[in-house]
SETIMAR-66322 format. One line per 8 residues: number of its first residue (from 0); for each residue x, y, z of C-alpha. Coordinates in steps of 0.1 Angstrom, whole numbers. Layout:
! residues N
NUM	X,Y,Z | ...;
***
This chain:
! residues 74
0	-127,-437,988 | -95,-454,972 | -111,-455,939 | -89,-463,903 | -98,-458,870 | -93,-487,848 | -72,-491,823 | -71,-511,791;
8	-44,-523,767 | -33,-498,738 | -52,-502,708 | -76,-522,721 | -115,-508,733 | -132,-540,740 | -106,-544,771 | -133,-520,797;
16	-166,-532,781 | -175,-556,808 | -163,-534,839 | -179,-504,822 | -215,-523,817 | -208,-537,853 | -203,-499,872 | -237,-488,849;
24	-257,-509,859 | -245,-505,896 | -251,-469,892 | -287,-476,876 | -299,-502,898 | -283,-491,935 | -270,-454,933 | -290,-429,916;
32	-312,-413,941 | -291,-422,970 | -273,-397,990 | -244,-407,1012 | -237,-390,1044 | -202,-409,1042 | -178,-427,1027 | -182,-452,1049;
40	-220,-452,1043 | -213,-453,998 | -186,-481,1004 | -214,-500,1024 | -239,-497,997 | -212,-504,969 | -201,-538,990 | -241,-548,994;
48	-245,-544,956 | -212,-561,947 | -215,-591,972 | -250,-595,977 | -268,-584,952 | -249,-586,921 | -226,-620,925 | -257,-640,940;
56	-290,-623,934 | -295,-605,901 | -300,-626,872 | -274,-626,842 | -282,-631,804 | -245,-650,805 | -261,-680,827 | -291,-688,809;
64	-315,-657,830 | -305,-673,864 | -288,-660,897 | -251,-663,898 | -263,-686,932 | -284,-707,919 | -258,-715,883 | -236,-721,913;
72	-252,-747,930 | -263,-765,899;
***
């Protein structure tokens, strides 16, 4: 799995804070308690909590408590 850790500019530690709250709450909400036979099978779930879940489903405090979809199509 072509995976990267992130990296932030020197000096400053509020560069990862979003991407770091992001991946916990995937882990939280979509992978603990899963076990994945395959990659293939973990870069599925990842892509269904990224694509589908995440960027039009779940509701954000940053929109007003809404789905991404529905701030969208407002």
């Amino acid at each position: 799995m072509d995976l990267y850790a992130s990296m932030s500019r020197k000096n400053n530690c509020w560069d990862n804070a979003p991407m770091e709250s992001f991946w916990g709450k995937m882990k939280c909400e979509w992978l603990y308690g899963n076990h994945f036979k395959t990659r293939k099978e973990a870069r599925a779930t990842v892509f269904e909590y990224v694509e589908i879940f995440y960027n039009r489903q779940r509701i954000h405090a940053s929109n007003g408590y809404i789905t991404p979809e529905k701030y969208y199509f407002s």
